[in-house]
VOPAMAR-888805 format. One record per residue: x, y, z of N, C-alpha, C in turn. Coordinates in pm, 1 decimal. Each point is the difference from the previous one (the first is absolute). Example, Ala and Ser with C-alpha at 12.3 -4.5 7.8 and 13.67 -1.06 7.14 Angstrom:
2
((1319.0 -569.0 780.0) (-89.0 119.0 0.0) (90.0 120.0 0.0)) ((-35.0 105.0 -72.0) (82.0 119.0 6.0) (-77.0 109.0 73.0)) 
This chain:
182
((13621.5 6915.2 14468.1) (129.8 6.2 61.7) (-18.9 0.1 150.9)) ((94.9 -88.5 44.4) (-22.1 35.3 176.4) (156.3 80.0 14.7)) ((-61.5 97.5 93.5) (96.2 90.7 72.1) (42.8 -23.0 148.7)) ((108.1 -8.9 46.9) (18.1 -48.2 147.0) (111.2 93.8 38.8)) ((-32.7 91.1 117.0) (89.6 76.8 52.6) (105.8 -67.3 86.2)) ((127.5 52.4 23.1) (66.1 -133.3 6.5) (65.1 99.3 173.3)) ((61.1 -12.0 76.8) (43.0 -17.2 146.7) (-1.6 163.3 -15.2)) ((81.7 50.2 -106.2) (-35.8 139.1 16.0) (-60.1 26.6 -110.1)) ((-138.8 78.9 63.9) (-131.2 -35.9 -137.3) (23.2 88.1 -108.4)) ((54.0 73.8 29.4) (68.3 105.9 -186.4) (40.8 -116.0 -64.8)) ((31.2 -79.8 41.0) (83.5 -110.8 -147.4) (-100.3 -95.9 -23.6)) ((-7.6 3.1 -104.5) (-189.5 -111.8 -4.0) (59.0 -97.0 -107.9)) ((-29.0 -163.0 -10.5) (-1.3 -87.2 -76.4) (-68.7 -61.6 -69.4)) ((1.9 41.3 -138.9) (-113.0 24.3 -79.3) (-22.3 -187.7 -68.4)) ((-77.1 -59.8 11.2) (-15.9 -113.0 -59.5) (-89.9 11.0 -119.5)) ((29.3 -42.1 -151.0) (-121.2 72.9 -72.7) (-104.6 -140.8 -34.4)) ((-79.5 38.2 -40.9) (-83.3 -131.5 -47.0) (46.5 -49.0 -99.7)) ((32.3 -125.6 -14.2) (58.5 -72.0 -87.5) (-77.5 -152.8 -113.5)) ((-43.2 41.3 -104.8) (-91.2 -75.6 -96.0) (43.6 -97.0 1.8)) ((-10.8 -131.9 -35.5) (173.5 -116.7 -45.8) (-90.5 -105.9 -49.6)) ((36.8 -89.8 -63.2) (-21.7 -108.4 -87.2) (153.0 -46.9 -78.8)) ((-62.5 -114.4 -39.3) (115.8 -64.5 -47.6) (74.9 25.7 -132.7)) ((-89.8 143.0 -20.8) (43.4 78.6 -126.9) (150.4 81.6 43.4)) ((-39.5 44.9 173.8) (72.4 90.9 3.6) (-51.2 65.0 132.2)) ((72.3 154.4 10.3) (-98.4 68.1 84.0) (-23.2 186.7 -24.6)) ((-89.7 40.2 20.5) (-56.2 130.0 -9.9) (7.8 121.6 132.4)) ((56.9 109.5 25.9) (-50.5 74.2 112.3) (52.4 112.2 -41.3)) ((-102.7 108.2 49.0) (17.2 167.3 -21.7) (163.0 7.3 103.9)) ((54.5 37.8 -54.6) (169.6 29.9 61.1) (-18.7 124.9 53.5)) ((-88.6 90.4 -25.6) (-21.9 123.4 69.9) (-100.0 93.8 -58.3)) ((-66.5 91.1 90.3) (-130.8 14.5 -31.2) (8.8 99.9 73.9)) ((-13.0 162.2 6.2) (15.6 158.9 31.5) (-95.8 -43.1 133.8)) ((-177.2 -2.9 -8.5) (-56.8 40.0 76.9) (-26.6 -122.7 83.3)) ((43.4 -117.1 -10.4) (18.0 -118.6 88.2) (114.7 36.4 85.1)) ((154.9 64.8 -39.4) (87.3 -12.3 80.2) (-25.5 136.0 94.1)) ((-63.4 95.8 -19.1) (-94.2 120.6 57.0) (-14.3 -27.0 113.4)) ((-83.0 -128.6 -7.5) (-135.9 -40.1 86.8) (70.2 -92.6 87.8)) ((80.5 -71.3 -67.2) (61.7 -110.5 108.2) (159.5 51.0 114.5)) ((33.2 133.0 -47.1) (153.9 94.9 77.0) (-122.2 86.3 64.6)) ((-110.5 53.9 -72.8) (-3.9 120.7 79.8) (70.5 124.4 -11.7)) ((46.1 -8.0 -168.4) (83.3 117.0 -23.9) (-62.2 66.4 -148.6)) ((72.4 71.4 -21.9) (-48.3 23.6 -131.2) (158.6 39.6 -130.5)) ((97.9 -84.1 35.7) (113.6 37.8 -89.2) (-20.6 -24.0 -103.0)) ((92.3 66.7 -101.3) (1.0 -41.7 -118.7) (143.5 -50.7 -34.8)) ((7.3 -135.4 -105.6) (115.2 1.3 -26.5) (82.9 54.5 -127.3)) ((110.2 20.2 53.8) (103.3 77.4 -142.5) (119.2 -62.5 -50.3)) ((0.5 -99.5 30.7) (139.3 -81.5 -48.6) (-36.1 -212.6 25.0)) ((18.3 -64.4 -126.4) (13.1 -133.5 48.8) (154.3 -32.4 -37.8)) ((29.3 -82.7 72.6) (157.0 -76.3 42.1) (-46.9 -150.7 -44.4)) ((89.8 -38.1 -50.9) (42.0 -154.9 -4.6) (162.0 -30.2 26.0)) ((-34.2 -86.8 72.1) (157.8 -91.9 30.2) (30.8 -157.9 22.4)) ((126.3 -1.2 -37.1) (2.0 -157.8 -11.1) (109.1 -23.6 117.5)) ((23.6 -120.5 90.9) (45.7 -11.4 62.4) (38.0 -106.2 36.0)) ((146.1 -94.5 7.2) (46.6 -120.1 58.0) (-14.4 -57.6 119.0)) ((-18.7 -97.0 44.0) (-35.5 -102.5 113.9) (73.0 118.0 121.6)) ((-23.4 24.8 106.6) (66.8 30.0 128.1) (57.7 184.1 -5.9)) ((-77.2 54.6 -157.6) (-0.2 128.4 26.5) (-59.3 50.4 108.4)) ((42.6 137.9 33.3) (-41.3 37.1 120.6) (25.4 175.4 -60.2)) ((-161.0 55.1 -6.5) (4.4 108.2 -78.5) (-46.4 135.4 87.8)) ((60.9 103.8 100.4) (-51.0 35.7 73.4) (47.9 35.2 129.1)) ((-23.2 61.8 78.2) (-121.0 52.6 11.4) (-8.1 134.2 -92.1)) ((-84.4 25.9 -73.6) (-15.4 134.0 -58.9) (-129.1 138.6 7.4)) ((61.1 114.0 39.9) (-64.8 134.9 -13.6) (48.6 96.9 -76.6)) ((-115.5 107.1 -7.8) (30.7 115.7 -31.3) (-11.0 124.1 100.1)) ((113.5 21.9 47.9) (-35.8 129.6 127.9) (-70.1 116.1 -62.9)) ((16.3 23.8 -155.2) (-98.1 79.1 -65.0) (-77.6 -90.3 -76.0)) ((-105.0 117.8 -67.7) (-72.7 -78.7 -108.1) (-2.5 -138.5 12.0)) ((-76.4 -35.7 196.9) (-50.6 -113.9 23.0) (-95.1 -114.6 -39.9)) ((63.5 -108.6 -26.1) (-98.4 -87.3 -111.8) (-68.5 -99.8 76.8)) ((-154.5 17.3 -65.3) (-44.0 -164.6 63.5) (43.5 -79.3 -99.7)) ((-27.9 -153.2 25.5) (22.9 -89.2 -115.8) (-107.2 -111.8 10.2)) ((-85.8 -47.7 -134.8) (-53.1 -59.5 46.0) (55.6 -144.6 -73.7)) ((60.4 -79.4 52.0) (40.5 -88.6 -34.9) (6.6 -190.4 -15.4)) ((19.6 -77.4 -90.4) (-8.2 -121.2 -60.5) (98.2 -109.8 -52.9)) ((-16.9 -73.8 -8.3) (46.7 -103.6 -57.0) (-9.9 -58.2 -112.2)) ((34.9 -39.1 -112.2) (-81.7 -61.9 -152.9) (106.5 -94.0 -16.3)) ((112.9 -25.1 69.3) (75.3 -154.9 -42.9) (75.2 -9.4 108.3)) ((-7.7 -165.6 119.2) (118.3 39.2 93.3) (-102.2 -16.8 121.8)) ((66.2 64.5 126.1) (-34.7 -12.2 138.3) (79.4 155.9 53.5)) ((-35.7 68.7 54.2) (102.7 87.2 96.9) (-121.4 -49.4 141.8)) ((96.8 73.0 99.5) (-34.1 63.1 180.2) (14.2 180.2 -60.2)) ((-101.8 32.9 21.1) (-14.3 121.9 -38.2) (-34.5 96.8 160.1)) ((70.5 110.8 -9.9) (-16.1 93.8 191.1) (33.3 112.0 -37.4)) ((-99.8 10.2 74.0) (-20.7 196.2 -5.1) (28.4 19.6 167.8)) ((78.2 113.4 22.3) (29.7 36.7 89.1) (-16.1 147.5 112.0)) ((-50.5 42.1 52.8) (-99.7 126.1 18.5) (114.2 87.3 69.7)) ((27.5 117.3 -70.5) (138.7 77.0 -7.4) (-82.2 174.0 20.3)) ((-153.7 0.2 83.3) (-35.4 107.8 30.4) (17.4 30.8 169.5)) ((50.0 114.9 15.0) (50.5 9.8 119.6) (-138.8 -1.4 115.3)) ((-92.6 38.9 -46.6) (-70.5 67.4 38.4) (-151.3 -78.9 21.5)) ((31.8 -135.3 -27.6) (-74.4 -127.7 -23.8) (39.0 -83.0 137.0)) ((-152.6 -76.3 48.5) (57.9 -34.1 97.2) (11.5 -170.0 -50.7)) ((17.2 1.3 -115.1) (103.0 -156.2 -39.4) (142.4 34.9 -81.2)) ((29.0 112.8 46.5) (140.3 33.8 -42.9) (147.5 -102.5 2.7)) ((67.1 -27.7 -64.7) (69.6 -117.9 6.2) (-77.7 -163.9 20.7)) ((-101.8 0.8 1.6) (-13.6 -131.5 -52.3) (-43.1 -68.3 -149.5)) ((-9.9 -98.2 -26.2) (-7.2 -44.2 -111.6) (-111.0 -93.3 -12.2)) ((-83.8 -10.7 -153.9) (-42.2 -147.7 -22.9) (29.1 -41.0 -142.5)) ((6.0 -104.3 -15.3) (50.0 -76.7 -119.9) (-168.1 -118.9 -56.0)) ((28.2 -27.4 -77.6) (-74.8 -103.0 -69.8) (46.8 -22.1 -161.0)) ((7.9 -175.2 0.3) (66.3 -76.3 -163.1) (-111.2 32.9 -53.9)) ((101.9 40.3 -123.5) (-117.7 59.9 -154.6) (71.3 -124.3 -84.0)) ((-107.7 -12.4 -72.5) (71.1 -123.9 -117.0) (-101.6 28.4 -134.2)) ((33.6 -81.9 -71.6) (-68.7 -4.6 -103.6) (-99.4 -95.7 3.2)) ((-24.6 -86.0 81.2) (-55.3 -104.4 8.5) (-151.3 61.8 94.3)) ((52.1 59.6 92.1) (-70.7 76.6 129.6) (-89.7 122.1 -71.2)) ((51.9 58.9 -121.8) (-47.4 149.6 -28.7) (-26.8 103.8 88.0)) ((70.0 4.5 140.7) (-22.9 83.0 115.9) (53.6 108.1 -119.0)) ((-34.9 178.4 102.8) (90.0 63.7 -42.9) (5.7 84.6 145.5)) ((110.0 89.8 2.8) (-5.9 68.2 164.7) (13.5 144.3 -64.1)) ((-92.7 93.4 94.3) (14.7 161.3 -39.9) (80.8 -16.6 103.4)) ((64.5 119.3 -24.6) (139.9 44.8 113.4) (3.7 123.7 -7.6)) ((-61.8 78.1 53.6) (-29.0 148.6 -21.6) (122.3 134.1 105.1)) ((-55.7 93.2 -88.4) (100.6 79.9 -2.2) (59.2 38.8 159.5)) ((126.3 -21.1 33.7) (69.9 21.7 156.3) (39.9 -111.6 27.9)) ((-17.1 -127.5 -88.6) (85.2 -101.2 25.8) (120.3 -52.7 -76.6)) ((105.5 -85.6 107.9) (144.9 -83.4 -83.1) (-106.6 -111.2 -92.3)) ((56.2 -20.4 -80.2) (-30.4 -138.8 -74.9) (96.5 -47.3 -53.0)) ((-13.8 -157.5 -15.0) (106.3 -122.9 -16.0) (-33.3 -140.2 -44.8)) ((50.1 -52.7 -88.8) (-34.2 -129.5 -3.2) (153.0 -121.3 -8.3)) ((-51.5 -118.9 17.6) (44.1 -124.9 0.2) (-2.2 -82.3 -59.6)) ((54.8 -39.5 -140.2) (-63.1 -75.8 -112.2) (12.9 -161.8 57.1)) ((-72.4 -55.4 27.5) (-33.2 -141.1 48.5) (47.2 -111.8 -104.9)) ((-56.6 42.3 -125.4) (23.1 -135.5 -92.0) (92.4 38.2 -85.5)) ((2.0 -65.4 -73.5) (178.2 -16.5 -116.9) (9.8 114.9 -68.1)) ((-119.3 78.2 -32.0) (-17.8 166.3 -50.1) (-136.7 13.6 23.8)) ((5.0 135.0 -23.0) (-139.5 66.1 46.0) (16.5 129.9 -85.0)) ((-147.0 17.6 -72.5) (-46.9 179.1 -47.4) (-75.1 53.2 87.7)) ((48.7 94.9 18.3) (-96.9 126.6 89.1) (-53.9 117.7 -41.7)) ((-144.9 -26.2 -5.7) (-33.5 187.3 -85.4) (-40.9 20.4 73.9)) ((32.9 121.3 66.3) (-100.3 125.3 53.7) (-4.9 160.8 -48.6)) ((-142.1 25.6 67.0) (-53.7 181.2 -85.6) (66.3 61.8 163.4)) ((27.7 94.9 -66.3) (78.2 58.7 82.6) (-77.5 171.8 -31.8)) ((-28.3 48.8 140.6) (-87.0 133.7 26.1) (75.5 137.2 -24.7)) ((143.9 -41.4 -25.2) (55.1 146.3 -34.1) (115.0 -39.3 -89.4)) ((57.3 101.9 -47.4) (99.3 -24.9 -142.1) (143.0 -68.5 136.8)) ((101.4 -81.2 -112.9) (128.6 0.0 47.2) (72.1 56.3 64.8)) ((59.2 8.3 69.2) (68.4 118.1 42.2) (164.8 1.9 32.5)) ((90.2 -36.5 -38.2) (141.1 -60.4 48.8) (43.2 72.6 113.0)) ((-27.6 163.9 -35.8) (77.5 90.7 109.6) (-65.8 -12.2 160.0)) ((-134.1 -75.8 -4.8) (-51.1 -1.1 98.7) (33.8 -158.9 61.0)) ((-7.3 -102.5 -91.6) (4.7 -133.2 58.9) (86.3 -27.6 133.6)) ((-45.2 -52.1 76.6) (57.7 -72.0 111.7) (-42.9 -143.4 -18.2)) ((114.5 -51.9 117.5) (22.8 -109.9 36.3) (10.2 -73.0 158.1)) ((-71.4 -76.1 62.4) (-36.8 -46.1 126.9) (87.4 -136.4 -6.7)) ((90.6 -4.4 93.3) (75.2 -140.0 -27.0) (-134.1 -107.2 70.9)) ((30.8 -141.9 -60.0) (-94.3 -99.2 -25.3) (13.5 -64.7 112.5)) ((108.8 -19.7 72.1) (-5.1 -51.3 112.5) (36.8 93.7 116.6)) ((-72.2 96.5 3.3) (40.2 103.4 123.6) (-88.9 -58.9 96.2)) ((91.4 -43.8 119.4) (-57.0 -48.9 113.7) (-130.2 10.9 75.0)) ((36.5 161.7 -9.8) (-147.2 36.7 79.2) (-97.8 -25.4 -150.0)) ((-20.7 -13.9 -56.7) (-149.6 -31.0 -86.4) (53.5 -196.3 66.9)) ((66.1 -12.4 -10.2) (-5.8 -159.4 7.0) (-95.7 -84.0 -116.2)) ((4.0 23.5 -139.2) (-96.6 -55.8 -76.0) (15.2 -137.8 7.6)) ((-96.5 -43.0 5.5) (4.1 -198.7 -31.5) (1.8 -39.1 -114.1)) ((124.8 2.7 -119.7) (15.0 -25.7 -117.2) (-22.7 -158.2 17.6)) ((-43.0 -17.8 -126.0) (-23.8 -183.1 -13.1) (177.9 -42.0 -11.4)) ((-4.3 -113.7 22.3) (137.7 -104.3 39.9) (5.8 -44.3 -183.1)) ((68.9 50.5 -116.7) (-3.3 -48.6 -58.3) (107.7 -80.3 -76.2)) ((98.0 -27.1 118.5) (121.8 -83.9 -21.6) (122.9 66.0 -11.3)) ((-19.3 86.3 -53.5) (146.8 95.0 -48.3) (13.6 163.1 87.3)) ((41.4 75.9 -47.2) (18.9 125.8 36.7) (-31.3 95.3 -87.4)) ((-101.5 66.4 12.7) (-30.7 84.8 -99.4) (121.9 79.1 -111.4)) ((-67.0 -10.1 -140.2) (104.0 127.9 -48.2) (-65.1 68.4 2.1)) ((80.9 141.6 15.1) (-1.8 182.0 25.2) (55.4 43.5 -148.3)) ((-84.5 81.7 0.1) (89.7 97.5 -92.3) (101.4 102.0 85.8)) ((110.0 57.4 -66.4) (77.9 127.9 76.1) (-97.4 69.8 105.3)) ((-95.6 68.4 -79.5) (-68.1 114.5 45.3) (-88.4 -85.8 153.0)) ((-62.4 -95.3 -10.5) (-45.9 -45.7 128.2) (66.6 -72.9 94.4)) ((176.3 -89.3 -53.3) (71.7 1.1 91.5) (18.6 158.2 66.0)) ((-13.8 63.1 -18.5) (42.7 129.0 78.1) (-104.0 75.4 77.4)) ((-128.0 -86.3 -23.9) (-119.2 81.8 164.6) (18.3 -2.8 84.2)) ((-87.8 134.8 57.6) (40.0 20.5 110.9) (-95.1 -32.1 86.1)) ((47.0 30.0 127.6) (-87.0 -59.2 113.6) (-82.4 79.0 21.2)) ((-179.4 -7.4 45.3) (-64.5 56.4 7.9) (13.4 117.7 78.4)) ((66.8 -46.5 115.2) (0.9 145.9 108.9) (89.2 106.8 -80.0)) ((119.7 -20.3 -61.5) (19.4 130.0 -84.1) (0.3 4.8 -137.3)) ((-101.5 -79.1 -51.9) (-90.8 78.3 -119.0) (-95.4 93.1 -23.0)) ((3.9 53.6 -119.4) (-57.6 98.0 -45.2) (-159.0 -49.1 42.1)) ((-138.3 74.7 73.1) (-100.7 -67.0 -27.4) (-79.5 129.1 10.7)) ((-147.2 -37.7 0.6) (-89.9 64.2 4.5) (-53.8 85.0 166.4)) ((-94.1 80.2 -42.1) (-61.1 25.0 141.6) (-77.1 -45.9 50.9)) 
């Protein structure tokens, strides 16, 4: 697997080794003491998520002000713009962001560890997304970072239309008075 720390190096982009022939193709999807070695952490995970998602979803930004989650997350059908967003006060890349496309084609996956917004952009006509997620659910804690709050200024891809929102992320808020970390 190659590991690449990405603008702010807590968020690392995991590329795994990938077998392939015209049978098909083969790769460890995840592996305890490889992802160890390549974050520099030692989490464990307690929850996997799957989701399905239509062309020009826009899922995000999402935290937990408690029972803060990393996520380490993928693609298995589809394209997203996937961004993690650094929501620790106390960080000196606080409010900025990096993004990188996960696909199925690519097998990237991105850790997004715990103190950050996360969000994605489904690129192609649908997309599944699984990620392990480092702490249980939490509803009473979830927040929401609106997607186009100026000051992050994210560079979403141009993908013709206007994203759909669900309720809950039409209604984020702007970073300066959100809930965040220290």
């Amino acid at each position: 697997m190659q590991a690449t720390r990405l603008r702010i190096p807590e968020v690392v982009l995991i590329e795994p080794k990938v077998f392939g022939d015209a049978r098909g193709f083969f790769y460890e999807s995840f592996n305890q003491r490889a992802f160890n070695e390549a974050t520099g952490t030692d989490h464990a995970f307690v929850q996997d998520n799957h989701s399905r998602s239509a062309k020009g979803v826009l899922r995000g930004l999402h935290y937990q002000i408690e029972q803060a989650q990393g996520k380490l997350v993928r693609v298995v059908q589809g394209a997203v713009f996937d961004v993690a967003v650094d929501i620790r006060k106390s960080s000196p890349t606080f409010g900025q962001w990096v993004g990188a496309e996960l696909s199925a084609d690519n097998h990237r996956q991105l850790w997004v560890p715990p103190g950050f917004a996360h969000g994605f952009l489904v690129l192609s006509d649908s997309a599944e997304f699984l990620y392990k997620t480092t702490d249980y659910y939490a509803p009473a804690h979830e927040r929401c970072i609106a997607w186009d709050d100026p000051d992050l200024a994210i560079t979403w891809p141009d993908i013709g239309m206007s994203p759909l929102l669900s309720a809950k992320d039409s209604q984020g808020q702007a970073l300066a008075s959100a809930a965040t970390y220290d």
